[in-house]
C-alpha positions in Angstrom: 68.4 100.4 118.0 71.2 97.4 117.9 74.1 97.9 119.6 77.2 99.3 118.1 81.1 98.8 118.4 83.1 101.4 117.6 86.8 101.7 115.9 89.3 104.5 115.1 90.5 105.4 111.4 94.0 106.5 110.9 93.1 110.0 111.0 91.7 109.8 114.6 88.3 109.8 113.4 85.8 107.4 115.5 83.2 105.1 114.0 80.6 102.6 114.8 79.2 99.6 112.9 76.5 97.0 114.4 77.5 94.9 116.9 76.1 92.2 115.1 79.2 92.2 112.9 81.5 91.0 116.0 79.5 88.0 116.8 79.1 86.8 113.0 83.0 87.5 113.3 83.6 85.3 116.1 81.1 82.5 114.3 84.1 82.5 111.6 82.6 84.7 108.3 84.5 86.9 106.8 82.4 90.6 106.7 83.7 94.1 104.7 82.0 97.5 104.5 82.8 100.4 103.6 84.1 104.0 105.3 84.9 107.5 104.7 86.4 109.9 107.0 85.5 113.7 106.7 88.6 114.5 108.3 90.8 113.2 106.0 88.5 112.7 102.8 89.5 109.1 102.3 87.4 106.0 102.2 88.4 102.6 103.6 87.3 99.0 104.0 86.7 97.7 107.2 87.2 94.0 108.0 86.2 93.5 112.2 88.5 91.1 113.6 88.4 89.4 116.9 90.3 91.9 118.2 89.6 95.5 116.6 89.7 95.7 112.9 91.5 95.7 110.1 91.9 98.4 107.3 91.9 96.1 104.0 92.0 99.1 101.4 92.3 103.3 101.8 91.9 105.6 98.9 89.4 108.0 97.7 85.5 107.5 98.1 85.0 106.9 94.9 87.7 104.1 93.9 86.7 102.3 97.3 82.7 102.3 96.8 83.4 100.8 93.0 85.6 98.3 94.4 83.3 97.5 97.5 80.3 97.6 94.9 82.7 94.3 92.7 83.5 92.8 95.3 81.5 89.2 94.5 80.5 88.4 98.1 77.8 88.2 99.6 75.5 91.2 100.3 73.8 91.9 103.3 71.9 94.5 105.4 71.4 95.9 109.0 67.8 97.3 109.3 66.8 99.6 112.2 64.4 102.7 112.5 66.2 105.4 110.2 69.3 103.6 108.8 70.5 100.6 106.6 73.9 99.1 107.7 75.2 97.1 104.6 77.9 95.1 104.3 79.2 92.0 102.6 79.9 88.6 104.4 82.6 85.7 103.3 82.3 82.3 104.5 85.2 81.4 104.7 88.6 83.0 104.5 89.4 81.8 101.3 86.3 83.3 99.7 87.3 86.3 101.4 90.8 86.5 99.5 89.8 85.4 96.5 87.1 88.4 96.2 90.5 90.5 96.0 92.5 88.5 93.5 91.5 90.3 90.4 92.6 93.2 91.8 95.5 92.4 93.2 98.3 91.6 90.3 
């Protein structure tokens, strides 16, 4: 089982994601997945930072999953025994921001 970090939504709700996403942080790429909270019945978009992470979008499951699903970056997955960790990986912080700009107006 890899190891896991672990991060607080707004509503007070604690996650995890693999560890793995910290140290592809720190080597400079730009990573996203995607949240929901049962507390509060949102969705987010996670972005780990050096330091914590950053909440990129909040809304309801469904508008977040479609956008997460355009997003054009990079797709990638966590294997272990009985889950799949998925997320999506920039190289660079401009790839990261321009994945957004069609959104953003």
């Amino acid at each position: 089982m890899p190891q896991m970090s672990s991060y607080k939504l707004p509503c007070g709700s604690k996650s995890f994601y693999p560890e793995k996403l910290d140290y592809l942080t720190r080597k400079g790429n730009y990573i996203l997945f995607a949240a929901y909270s049962s507390k509060n019945k949102k969705g987010y978009l996670i972005s780990p930072k050096q330091k914590g992470v950053e909440i990129v979008v909040e809304g309801p499951p469904q508008d977040i999953v479609n956008l997460y699903e355009s997003l054009g970056l990079e797709a990638n997955e966590i294997k272990e025994a009985n889950h799949v960790f998925t997320y999506k990986q920039a190289q660079s912080k401009e790839e990261f921001e321009q994945a957004f700009e069609k959104f953003v107006r």
